[in-house]
MILUMGU-110548 format. One record per residue (C-alpha): x, y, z. Coordinates in steps of 0.02 Angstrom, whole numbers, padded with zeros to 5 digits, always signed. Layout:
N
XYZ...
REM end
This chain:
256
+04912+04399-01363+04746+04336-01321+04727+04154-01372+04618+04080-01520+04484+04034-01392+04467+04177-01307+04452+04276-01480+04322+04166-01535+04217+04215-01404+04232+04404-01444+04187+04378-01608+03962+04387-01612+03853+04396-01776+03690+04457-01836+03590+04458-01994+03517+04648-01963+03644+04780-02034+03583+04907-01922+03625+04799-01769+03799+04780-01850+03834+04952-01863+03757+04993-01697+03924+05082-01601+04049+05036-01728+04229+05143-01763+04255+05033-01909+04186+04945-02048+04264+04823-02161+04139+04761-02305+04171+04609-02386+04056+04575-02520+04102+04494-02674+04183+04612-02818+04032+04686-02906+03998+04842-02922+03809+04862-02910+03822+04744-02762+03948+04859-02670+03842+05023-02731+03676+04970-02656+03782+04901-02480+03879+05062-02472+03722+05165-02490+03642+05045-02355+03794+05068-02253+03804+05287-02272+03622+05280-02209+03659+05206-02052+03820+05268-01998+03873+05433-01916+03999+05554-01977+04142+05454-01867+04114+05290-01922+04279+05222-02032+04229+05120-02170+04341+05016-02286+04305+04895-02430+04389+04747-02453+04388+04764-02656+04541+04693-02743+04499+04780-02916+04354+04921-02906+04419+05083-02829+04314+05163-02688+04287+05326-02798+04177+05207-02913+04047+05163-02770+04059+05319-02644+04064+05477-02736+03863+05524-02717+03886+05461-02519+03855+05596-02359+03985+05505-02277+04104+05461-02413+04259+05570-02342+04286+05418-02221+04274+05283-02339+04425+05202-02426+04482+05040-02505+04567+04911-02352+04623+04762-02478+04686+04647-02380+04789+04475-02461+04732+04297-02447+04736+04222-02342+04745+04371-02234+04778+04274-02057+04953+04213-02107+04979+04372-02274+04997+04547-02147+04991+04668-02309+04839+04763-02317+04819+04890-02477+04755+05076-02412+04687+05147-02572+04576+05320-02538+04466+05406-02674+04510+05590-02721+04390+05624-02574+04458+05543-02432+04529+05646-02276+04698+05620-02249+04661+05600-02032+04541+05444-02110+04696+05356-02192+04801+05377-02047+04685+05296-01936+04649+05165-02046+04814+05133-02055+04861+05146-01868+04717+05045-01857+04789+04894-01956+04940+04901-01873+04883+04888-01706+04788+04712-01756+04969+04649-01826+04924+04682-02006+05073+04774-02128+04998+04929-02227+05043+04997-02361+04957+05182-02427+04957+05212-02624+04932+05393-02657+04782+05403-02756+04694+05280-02859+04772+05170-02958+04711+05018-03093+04759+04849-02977+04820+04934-02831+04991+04897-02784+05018+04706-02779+04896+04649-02926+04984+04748-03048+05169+04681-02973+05095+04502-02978+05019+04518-03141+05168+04571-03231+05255+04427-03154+05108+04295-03209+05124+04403-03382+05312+04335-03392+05281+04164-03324+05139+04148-03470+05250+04196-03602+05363+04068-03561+05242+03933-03563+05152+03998-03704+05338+03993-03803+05384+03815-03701+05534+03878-03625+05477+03790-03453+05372+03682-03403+05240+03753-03283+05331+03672-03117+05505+03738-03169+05406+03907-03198+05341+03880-03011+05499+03850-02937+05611+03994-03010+05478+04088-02885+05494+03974-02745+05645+03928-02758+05736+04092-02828+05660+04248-02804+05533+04210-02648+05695+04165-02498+05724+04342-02546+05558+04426-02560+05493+04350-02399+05618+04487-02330+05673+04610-02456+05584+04672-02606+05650+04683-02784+05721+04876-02768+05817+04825-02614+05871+04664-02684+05947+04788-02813+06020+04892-02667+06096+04737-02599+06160+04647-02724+06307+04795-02787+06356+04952-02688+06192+05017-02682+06043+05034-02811+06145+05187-02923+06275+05029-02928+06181+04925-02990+06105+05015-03127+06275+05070-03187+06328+04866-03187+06164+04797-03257+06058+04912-03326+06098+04883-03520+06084+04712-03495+05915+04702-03408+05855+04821-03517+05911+04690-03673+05822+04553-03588+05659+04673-03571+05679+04700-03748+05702+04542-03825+05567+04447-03694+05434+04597-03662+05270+04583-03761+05197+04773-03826+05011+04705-03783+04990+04616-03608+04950+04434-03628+04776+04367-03611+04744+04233-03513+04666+04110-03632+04585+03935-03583+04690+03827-03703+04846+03874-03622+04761+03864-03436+04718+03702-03503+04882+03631-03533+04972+03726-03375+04798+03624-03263+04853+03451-03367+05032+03470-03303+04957+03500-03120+04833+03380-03113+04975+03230-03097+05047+03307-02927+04869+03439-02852+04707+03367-02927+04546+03474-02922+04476+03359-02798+04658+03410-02692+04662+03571-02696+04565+03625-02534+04701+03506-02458+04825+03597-02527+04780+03755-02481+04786+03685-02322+04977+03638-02348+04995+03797-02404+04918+03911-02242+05020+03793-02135+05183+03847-02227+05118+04021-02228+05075+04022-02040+05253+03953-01998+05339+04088-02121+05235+04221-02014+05305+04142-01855+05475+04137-01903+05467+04317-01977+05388+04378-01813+05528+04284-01698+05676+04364-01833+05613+04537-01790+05615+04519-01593+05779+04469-01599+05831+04594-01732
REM end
């Protein structure tokens, strides 16, 4: 472990690309989500690169197959999404285009792991990757329910962090299933007609859109406790928590 000092120092910039890429194994863009933008920096990028050269994009939405597909180099060039804030949140997405070589994946992915991050590799392409579409069928659910004024929007908030995350912080949902009868064929044989009522009864047939009047009552109810003018301190209380979760998960392990 080197310490944050020490890093620092390792870490140089420079505002010519060319520089940048001089020697590198591994690129990691990080422009914002547009697609023209990422286009024109990929192209940039595929011009000045050699056919070793790893590159990644940080896009949370856009698959890689939309901005590399006329690029010479695009067989080494995949989606690395990684989570915010991704110092104290290890899971990094690995999302390839139809075009990627599988030997590019696994050292992408070797490649996280070695830096302390958690990867995960979808298959092919996929609309939200992995953890948007998990998290936006949860913020789906927790909409409805404010929409309908079942809960208010902190009682909403804490079934999550009070309820379900203890558990996800360790275990996911499918082996909270496992866990919670003899195994997950158990539990669908106890609880499977009754979830499925629930889904029925509480699932809407078109996904919810986010619409301003109801942001605008959920930000009235938040503005008592977390302020605009607060939140960059509360982010702040939140990293904190984060970075002592990630400490305590780290210290479980080594003594698991």
């Amino acid at each position: 472990e080197i310490p944050a000092a020490e890093q620092t120092k390792l870490v140089t910039f420079t505002s010519s690309l060319q520089d940048c890429l001089s020697g590198a194994i591994y690129v990691q863009e990080c422009v914002p989500e547009n697609l023209e933008l990422k286009k024109k920096v990929f192209a940039q990028i595929d011009e000045l690169i050699d056919g070793e050269t790893l590159v990644a994009s940080s896009s949370s939405c856009l698959p890689s197959s939309a901005f590399t597909e006329s690029l010479k180099n695009r067989h080494n060039m995949l989606v690395a999404h990684p989570i915010n804030p991704p110092y104290f949140v290890p899971l990094v997405e690995l999302v390839p285009a139809p075009w990627t070589k599988q030997e590019v994946i696994a050292k992408v992915r070797e490649l996280m792991e070695i830096v302390g991050q958690s990867p995960i590799t979808l298959r092919r392409e996929s609309l939200g990757f992995a953890l948007n579409r998990i998290q936006y069928a949860a913020i789906n659910e927790c909409w409805n329910m404010y929409q309908s004024g079942l809960l208010s929007a902190e009682d909403i908030d804490k079934v999550c962090y009070d309820g379900l995350g203890p558990r996800y912080a360790f275990i996911g949902p499918l082996q909270t299933m496992h866990l919670n009868a003899d195994g997950i064929v158990d539990y669908c044989k106890r609880y499977a007609d009754g979830a499925y009522n629930v889904q029925k009864e509480t699932f809407k047939p078109i996904p919810v859109q986010y619409d301003v009047e109801t942001a605008e009552k959920i930000q009235a109810e938040y503005n008592a406790s977390i302020p605009l003018d607060k939140i960059p301190e509360k982010r702040k209380w939140r990293d904190a928590r984060l970075a002592n979760l990630a400490k305590m998960k780290n210290h479980l392990e080594k003594d698991s």
